[in-house]
N, C-alpha and C positions, 0 to 999 in steps of 0.2 A: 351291576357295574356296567358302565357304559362298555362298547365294541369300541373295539381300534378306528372299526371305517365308520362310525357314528362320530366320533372324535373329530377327525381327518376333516368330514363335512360339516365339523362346529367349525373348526379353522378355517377352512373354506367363508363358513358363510358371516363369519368375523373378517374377514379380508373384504368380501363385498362391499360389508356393512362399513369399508375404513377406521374399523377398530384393529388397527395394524400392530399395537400393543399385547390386545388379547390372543388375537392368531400365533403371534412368534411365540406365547406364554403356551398357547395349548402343543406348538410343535415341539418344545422343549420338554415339554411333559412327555409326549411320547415319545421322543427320544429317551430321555431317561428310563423312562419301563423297558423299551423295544430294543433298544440299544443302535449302534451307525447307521442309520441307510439313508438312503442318498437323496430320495423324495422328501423324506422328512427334514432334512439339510437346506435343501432349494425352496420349501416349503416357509421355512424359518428364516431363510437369509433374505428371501421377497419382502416378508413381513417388515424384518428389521430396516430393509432399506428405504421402504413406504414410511418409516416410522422415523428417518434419519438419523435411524443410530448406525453408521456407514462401518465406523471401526469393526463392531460387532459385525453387521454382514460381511465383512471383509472375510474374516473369522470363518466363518459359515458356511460362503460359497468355496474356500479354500478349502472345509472338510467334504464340502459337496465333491470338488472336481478331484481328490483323492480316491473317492469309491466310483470314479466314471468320469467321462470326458462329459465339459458345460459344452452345449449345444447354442447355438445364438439365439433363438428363444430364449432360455436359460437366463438370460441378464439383461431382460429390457426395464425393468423396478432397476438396478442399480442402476444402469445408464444413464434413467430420468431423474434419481436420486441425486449422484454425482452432479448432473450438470444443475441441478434445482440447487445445489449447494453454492457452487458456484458463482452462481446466479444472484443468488438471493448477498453473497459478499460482495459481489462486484456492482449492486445495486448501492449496499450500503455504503461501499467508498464512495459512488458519486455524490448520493444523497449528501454525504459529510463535505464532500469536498464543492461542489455547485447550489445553488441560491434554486430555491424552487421556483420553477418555470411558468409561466400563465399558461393554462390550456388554448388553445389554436383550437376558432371557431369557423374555421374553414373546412366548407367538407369533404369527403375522399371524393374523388372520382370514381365514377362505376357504383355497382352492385355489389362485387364482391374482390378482394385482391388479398394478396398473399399475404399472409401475417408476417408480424412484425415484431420483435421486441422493443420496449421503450429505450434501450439503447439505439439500435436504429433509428428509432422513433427523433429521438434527442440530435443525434448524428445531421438526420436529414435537415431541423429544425437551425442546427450550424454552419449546414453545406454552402457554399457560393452562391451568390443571387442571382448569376449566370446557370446553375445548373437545375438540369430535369430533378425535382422533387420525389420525382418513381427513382430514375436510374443513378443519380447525383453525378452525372457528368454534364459536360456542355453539352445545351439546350442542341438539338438537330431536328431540322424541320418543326420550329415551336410554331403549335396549336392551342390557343387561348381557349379555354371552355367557360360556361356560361357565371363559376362561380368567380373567375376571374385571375386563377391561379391559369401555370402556361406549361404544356408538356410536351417531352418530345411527340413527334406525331407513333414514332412506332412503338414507347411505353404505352400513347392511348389505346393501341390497337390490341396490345394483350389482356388490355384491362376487360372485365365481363360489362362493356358498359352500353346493352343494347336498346338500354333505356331509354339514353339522351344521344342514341346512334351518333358519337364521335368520332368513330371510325372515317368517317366521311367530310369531318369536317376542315376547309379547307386552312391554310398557313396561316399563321399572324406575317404579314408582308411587312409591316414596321418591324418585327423582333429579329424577322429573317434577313433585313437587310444591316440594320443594326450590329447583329452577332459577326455578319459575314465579314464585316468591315473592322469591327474592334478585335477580333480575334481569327483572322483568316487561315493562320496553321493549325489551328483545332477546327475549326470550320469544314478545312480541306480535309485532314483525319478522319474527321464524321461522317463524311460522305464516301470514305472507303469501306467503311464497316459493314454497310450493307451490303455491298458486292462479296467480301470479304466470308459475309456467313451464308450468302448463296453458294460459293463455292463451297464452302465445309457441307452445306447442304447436298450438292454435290458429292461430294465424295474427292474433289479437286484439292485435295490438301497443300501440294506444292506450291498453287498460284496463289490459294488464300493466304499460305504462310507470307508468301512474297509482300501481300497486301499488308495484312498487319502489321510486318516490317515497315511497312513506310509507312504506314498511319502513327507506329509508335517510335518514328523519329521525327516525325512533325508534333506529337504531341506525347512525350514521354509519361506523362504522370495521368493517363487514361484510363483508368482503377478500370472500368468494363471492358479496354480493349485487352488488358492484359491477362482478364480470366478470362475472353474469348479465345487465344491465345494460348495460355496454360489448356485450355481445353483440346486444343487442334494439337498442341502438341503430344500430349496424353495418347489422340487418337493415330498419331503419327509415331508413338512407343520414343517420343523422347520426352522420357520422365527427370533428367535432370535441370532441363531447359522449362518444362513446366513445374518443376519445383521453385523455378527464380521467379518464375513469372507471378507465379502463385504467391509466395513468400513478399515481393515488391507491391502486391494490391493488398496484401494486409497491411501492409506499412500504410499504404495508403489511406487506406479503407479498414480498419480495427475490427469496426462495428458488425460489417456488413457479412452475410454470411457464406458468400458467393465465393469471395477469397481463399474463406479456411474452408471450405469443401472441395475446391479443385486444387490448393497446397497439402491436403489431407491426401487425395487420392494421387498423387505424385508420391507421397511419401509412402503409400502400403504399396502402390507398384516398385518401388527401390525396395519394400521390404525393411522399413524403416517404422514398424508395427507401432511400435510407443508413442516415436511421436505423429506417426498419426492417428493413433487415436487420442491421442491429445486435443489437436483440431476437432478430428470428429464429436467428442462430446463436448469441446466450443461452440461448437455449431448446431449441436442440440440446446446447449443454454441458453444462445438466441432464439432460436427456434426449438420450441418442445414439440412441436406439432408436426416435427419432419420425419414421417415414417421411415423415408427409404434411409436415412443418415441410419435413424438408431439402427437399422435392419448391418449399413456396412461396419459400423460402429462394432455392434456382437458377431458379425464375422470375423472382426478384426482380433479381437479379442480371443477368440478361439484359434484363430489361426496360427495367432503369440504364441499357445498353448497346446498347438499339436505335437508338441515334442516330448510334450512332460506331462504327465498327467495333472502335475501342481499347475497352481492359480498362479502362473510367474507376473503375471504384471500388477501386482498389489503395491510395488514400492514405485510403480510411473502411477498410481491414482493416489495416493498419499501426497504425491509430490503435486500433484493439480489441486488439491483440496488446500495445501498449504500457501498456494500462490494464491490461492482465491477469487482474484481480479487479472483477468486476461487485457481490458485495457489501460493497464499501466504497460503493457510489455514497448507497445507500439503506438498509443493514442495522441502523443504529446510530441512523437518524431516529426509527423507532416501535416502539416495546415493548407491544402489546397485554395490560394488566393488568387484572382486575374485582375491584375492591375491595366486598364486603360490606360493609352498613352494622352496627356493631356492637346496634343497635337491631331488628336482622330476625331475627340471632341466637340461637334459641330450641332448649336440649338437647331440649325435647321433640319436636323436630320429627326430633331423629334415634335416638328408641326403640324400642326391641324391643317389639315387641307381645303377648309373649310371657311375657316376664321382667320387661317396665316399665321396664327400665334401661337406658344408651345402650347402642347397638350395640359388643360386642367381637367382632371378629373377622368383620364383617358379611358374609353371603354374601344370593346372590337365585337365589331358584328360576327354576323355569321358563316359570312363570305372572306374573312382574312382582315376587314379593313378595319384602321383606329381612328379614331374622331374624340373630340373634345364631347362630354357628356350632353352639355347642353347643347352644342351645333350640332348634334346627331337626330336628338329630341327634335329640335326648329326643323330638320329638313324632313321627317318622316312626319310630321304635322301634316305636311305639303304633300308627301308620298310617300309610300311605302315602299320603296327601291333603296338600293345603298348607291348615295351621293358618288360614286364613283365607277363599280361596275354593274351597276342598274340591276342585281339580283333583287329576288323581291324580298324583300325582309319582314314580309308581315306575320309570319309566325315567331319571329324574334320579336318585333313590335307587340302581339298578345301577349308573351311571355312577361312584357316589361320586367326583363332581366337584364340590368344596363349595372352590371357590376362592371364596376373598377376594373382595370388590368392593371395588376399589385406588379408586378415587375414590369410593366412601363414606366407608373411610377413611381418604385423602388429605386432605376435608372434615374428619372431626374433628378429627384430628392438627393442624390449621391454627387453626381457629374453636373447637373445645373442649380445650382442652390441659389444663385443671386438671380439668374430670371428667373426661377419658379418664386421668389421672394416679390420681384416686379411683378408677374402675371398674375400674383393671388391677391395682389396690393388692387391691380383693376379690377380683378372679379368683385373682390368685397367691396369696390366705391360703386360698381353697380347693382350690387345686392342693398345694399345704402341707399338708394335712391329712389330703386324699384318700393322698398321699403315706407316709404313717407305716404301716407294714409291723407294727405291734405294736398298736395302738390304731385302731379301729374298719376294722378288717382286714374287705373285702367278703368272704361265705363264697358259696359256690356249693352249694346242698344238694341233692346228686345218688346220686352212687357214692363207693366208697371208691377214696381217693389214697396211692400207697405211693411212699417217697423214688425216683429215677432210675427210676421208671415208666414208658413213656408213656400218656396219658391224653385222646383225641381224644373230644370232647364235640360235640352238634346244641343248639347253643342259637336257641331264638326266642322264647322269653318274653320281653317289654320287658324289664322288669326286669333281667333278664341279659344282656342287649342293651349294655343302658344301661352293666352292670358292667363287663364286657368292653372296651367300647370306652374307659372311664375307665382302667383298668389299660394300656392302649396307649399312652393319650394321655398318662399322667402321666410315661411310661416306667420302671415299674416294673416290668409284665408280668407280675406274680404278684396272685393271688387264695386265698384257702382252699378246701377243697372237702371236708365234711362230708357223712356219710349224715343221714338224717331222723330225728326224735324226739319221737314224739304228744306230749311235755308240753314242753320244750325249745323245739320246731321245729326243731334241730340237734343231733347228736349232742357231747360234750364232746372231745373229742379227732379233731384232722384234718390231713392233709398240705395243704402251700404248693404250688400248681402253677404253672409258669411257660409264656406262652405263646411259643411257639416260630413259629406261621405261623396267619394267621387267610383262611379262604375265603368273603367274602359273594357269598350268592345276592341277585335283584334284590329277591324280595319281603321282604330286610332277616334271613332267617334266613342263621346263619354256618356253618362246622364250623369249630371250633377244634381246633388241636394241640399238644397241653399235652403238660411232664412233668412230676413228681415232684419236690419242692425238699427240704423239711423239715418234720417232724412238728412239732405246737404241740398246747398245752391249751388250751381256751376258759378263761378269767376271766371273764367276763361277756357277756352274749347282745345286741345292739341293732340297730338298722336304720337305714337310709338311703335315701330316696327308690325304698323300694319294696320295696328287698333286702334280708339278711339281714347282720349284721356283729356283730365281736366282737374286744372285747380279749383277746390271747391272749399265751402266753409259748413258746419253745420250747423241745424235749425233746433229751434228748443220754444215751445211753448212759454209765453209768455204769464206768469202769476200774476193772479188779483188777489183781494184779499179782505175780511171785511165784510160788508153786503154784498158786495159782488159775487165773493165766493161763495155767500150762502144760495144764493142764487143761480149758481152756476153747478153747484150740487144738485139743487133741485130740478135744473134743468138736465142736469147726467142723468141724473134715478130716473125721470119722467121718458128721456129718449130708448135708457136701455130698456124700461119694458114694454117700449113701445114694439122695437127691435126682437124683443125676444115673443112677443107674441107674432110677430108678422111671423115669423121662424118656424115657431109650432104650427101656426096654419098652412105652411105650405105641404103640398102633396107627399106623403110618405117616399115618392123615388124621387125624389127634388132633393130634400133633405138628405136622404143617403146621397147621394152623389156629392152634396156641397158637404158633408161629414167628411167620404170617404176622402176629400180633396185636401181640404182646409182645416178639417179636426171640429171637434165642438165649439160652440159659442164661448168663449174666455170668461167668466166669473165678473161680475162688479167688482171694482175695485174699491175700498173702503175710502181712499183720497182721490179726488181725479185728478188732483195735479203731483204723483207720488214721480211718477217718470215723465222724462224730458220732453218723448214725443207722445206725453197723451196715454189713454186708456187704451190696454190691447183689443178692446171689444172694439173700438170704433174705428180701428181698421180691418179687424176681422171682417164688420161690414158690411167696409167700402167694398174687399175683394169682392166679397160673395152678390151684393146688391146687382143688376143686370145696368151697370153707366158705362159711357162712352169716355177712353182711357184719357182723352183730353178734359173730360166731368173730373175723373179720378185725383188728374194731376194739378188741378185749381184745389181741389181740397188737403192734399198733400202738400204743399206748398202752405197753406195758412198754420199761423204760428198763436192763434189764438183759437183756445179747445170750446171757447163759446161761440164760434161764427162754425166752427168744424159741428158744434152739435145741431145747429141750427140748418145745417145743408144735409146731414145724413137725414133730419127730420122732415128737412121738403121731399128728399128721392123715396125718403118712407112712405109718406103720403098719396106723392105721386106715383108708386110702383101700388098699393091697397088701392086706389081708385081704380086703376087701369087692369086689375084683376079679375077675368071674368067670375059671375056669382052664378 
């Protein structure tokens, strides 16, 4: 027969194992054999309450604290039981009562930050679109970071975020002048706050309180000034001054945990046990992870209980278990909203400094300032400084991190609806236009372009910066790309290249990897902010058919093997080089006239053959694949004659 402490260590290691059924089943056994004691009690009433049969431990830890006073160890399993009860009811009312939410694919800030419950979580997601995200009061000193969400600057600093070193980084100067102006009496408050907890830091508690005074009469409903507050007063031993304080940010603030732990600790200094540990393990349902709560939580509890050796607060946790949902008490009293007066409202306080026109697409550097996404792109083409106080932005330029700033425009979408309706009406008639592949077609004037080519180009001129990135962004992907022409500026006839993968460097140069689309004529020559453009029509090979085409076949077959033996004869590092450049030789084609511009072999070629780009562009220009085979046949000839033997 098994030993007592053989037993004791099966229930043990059934506990470990979270088989919290079998553990309370074996303490029960040796209760019955052993009869009362006290371990065996605490032993059993753990289990049951890992197991959430709560009545039962109720039970249990009641006969435990009968043969001995509970210790605050003693009941850290009920504590996380209770409030895991709670919890899990107060999920289900919302779940029943709110529409399931999309996940928010924005991400945290920082490495690491203090947990959260999905009420929280939810809370924040409802909060003001004027308020800090971390602290959910009005934004003070907001700091845009790179995902494009806006924080206060001193929530970023607590944050562990030494990652993307934030700490440092300077104001959004649009949001800070913005906020100052729509809401000057909380603006003015914010800016006490800091002083306010210097001196708490301090030890100055008089002037601080004085301070907080006046920040929460210019802004009453300060849900963080007021547990700073409850806090000062706490340490200043006026606990029923921090009871109000405390009690008013719950109202405010349901969710948040900050409230019920400094109305908690108000309430065990009045000596008002029950109800605080009421809050206390609300504020573990929020938070199961907050050691030091359960730590005051089981003192409290015991403390209840120094009088009596009974478990006297069993009918205050019966009564929390049957309320279930802590936000019903208070969630539905205050809705913190800042309504704009329509008279502060001025478009020009949200323009591009750049363009003069409101912000589309707003982003903010790195230095505080906001620009229109595209007039930020055109000016860092040019240089890499910010268009206003000449910091260098070129490590935000590598980054090409040019996220949105969602509460700039959250703000307009709100307060300017009819010009941001007019502003996006011009962006789109010049995305429109940009758009049109035949009329004022960007040219690229570089090298020669041959259909199914590839064509990897180093561009860093602005200009071509600028072309490039519009061809990306309109998603078209194709530009022209013409050789030079002293009187011109481009030559009349050029291939469509399409971009395939674009590599920027930090100082704003790319390598682009184009290839070969479709021959075109120029119609007319013009420009466009900088670059060169042209109305153009495209070329297409003319069909024969009949005799001609049987002989235009035989003329195909005869040139490509003419072409593909010059090939094999050249020198083993010729050939790698013109591979490694150009790819292999293209395949005969079974029709030669299957596509528009011809056989891809016979511009593979023309590339690779050693002709002079003005040779190339005569043969590029011809729309008939019988005079085109007949001229690769002469440069064939003429390149194997002139071959030393």
């Amino acid at each position: 027969m098994e030993t007592h402490s053989e037993m004791l260590e099966l229930a043990e290691e059934a506990f470990r194992a979270r088989n919290y059924e079998l553990a309370a089943d074996i303490y029960e056994c040796q209760l019955q054999e052993r009869g009362p004691e006290r371990r065996l009690y605490l032993g059993k009433a753990r289990s049951l309450a890992r197991s959430a049969r709560l009545n039962e431990a109720f039970e249990t830890y009641q006969k435990a604290s009968e043969l001995g006073r509970l210790l605050p160890e003693n009941l850290q399993e009920l504590l996380e039981a209770i409030a895991a009860s709670i919890r899990s009811k107060d999920l289900d009312r919302q779940r029943r009562k709110k529409p399931e939410r999309q996940p928010q694919t924005a991400g945290r800030v920082g490495g690491s930050h203090t947990p959260r419950s999905s009420d929280e979580e939810e809370e924040e997601a409802e909060s003001d679109v004027f308020s800090c995200r971390l602290c959910l009061v009005l934004l003070y000193e907001p700091i845009t970071v790179p995902c494009g969400h806006t924080f206060c600057k001193s929530c970023l600093e607590k944050q562990a975020a030494a990652e993307c070193k934030l700490c440092g980084r300077p104001l959004n100067v649009v949001l800070c002048n913005l906020l100052g102006k729509w809401f000057a009496a909380e603006s003015q408050a914010q800016r006490l706050r800091p002083e306010a907890e210097q001196l708490c830091h301090n030890r100055n508690y008089s002037a601080a309180l004085e301070l907080y005074n006046q920040a929460l009469s210019l802004a009453p409903h300060d849900y963080l000034m007021l547990c700073n507050r409850a806090e000062l007063h706490i340490n200043m031993g006026n606990y029923k001054e921090a009871l109000h304080d405390g009690e008013t940010a719950c109202t405010l603030k349901p969710l948040r945990t900050k409230s019920h732990f400094w109305k908690a600790r108000a309430l065990a200094a009045l000596c008002r046990s029950e109800e605080a540990l009421k809050e206390y393990i609300y504020c573990i349902a929020l938070r199961p992870d907050w050691k030091s709560v359960k730590l005051e939580a089981q003192k409290v509890i015991v403390f209840f209980n120094a009088s009596s050796l009974r478990f006297k607060f069993l009918p205050s946790v019966f009564f929390l278990l049957n309320l279930g949902d802590f936000g019903t008490r208070t969630h539905e009293d205050f809705k913190a909203t800042r309504e704009v007066s329509s008279e502060l409202i001025d478009a020009s306080d949200l323009e591009c400094s750049l363009c003069m026109r409101l912000f589309y697409e707003p982003v903010t550097t790195s230095c505080g300032h906001t620009f229109c996404l595209k007039c930020l792109e055109r000016c860092l083409d040019h240089n890499s400084s910010c268009p206003l106080c000449k910091e260098n932005l070129a490590e935000y330029l590598a980054m090409r991190a040019f996220s949105k700033t969602l509460l700039t425009e959250e703000v307009i979408v709100r307060y300017l609806p009819e010009e941001l309706k007019e502003r996006r009406k011009l962006y789109q008639e010049e995305i429109k236009e940009l758009s049109n592949l035949n009329e004022d077609v960007p040219i690229f004037v570089c090298t020669m372009g041959f259909p199914t080519i590839p064509c990897p180009l180093h561009v860093f001129e602005p200009r071509y910066r600028l072309m490039i990135r519009r061809s990306m962004e309109i998603g078209t992907k194709q530009f022209g790309m013409c050789i030079g022409d002293d009187l011109k500026g481009f030559a009349d006839y050029g291939c469509m290249l399409e971009v395939r993968n674009v590599k920027f460097f930090p100082d704003g140069r790319s390598v682009v990897d184009t290839i070969g689309k479709h021959r075109f004529k120029v119609l007319s020559h013009g420009q466009r902010d900088g670059y060169n453009t042209a109305n153009i029509e495209y070329l297409e090979d003319k069909k024969v058919e009949g005799e001609e085409y049987n002989e235009l076949v035989q003329l195909h077959d005869s040139v490509y093997d003419q072409a593909l033996t010059w090939f094999n004869s050249l020198k083993d590092n010729m050939r790698t080089q013109i591979l490694n450049h150009f790819g292999p030789m293209p395949k005969k084609e079974p029709s030669p006239q299957s596509n528009p511009d011809g056989p891809a072999w016979c511009w593979w070629l023309l590339a690779v053959l050693p002709l002079e780009s003005r040779a190339q562009l005569a043969v590029l220009a011809m729309t008939s694949l019988k005079d085109r085979l007949i001229a690769i046949r002469r440069v064939l000839l003429f390149v194997i004659r002139r071959r030393p033997r």
